[in-house]
C-alpha positions as CSV (number, residue, x, y, z in Angstrom):
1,X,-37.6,-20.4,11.7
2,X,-34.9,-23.1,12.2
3,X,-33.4,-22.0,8.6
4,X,-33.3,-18.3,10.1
5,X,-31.5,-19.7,13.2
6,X,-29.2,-21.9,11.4
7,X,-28.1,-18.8,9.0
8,X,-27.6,-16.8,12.2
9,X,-25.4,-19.6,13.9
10,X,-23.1,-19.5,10.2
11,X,-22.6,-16.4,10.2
12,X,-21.5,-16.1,14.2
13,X,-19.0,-19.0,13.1
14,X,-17.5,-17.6,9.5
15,X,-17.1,-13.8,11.4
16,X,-15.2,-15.4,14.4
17,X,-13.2,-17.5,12.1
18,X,-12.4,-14.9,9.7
19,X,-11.5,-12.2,13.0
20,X,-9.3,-14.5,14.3
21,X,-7.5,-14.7,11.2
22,X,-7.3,-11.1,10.3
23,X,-6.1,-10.1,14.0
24,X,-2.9,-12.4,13.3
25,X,-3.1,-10.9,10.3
26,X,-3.1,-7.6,12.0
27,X,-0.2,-8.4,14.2
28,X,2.3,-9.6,11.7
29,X,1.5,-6.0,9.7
30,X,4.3,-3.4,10.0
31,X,3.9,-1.0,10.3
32,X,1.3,-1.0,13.6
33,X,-0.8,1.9,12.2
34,X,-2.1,-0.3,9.6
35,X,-3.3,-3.0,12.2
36,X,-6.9,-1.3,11.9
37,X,-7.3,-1.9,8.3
38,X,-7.4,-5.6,9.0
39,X,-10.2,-4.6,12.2
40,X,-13.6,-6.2,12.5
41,X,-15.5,-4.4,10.0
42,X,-14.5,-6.0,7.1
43,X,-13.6,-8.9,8.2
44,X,-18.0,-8.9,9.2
45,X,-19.1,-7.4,6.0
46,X,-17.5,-10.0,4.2
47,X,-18.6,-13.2,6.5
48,X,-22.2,-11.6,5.9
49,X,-21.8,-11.4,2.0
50,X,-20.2,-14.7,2.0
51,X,-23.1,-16.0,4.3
52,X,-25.7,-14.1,2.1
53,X,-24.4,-15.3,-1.2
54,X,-24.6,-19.0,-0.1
55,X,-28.1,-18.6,1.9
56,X,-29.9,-16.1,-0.3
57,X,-28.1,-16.4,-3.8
58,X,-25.8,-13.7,-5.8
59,X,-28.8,-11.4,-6.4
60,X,-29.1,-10.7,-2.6
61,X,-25.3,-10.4,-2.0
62,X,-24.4,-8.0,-4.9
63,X,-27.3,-5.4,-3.3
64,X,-25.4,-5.8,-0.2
65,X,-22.0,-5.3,-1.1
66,X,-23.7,-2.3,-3.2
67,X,-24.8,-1.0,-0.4
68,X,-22.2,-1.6,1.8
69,X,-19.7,0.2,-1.2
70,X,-22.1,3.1,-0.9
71,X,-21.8,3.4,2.7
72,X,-18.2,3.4,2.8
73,X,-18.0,6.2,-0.2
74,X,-19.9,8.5,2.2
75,X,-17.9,7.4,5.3
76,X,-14.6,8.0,2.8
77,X,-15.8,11.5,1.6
78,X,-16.9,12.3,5.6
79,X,-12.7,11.8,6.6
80,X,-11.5,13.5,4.2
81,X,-13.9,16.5,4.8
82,X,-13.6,16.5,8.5
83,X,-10.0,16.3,8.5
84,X,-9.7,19.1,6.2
85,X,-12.1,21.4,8.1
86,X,-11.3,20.0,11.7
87,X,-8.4,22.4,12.1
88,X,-10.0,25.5,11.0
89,X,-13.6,25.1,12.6
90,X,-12.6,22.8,15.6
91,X,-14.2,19.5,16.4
92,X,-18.3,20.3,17.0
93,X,-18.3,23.0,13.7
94,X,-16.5,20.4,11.4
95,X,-18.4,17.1,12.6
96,X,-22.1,18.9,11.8
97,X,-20.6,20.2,8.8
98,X,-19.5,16.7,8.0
99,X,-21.9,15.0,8.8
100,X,-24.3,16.7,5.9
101,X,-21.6,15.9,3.5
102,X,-21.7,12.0,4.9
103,X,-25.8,12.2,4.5
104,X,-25.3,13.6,1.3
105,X,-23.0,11.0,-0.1
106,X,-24.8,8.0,1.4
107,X,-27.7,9.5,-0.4
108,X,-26.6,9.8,-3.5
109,X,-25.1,6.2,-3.4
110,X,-27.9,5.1,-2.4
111,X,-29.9,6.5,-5.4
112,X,-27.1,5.3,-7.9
113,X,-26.5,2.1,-6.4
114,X,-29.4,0.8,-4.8
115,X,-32.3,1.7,-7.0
């Protein structure tokens, strides 16, 4: 219970530490429409793997980043779908067509990577 706590408490501290960083990080990127690549998602994902991989050994962090490399394959492959479809279909046609390409994707990466 206290070990659970503690991990939790770690990886509050190594995400904050590792947002701050990549906001100034962020700011000193030109141009400004890169800024987001430097946002909090990554900068989470890897505080967690590099939380995971100390607490719960490489095993444990490699499934993770698997996972977390499936996930954004299917997020990837659900832009570039959307964005080609958004003009022709408009906005509620392309997102449900999307989002079966997305389900599709994170399935199969799930079955390739994860299994």
């Amino acid at each position: 219970m206290v070990a659970d706590v503690l991990i939790i408490i770690l990886k509050g501290l190594v995400a904050g530490t590792l947002v701050v960083v990549f906001s100034v990080v962020a700011q000193a990127v030109k141009p400004k429409t890169l800024a987001g690549v430097f946002g909090a998602a990554p900068t989470i994902a890897a505080a967690s793997l590099a939380v995971t991989l100390l607490s719960d050994g490489a095993t444990r962090a490699a499934a993770f980043a698997a996972g977390m490399v499936a996930g954004s394959t299917a997020m990837l492959g659900y832009c570039i779908t959307d964005a080609s479809l958004l003009k022709r279909l408009g906005s509620l046609e392309a997102s449900a067509i999307t989002l079966g390409v997305w389900f599709a994707l994170a399935a199969a990466g799930y079955v390739v990577a994860l299994r």
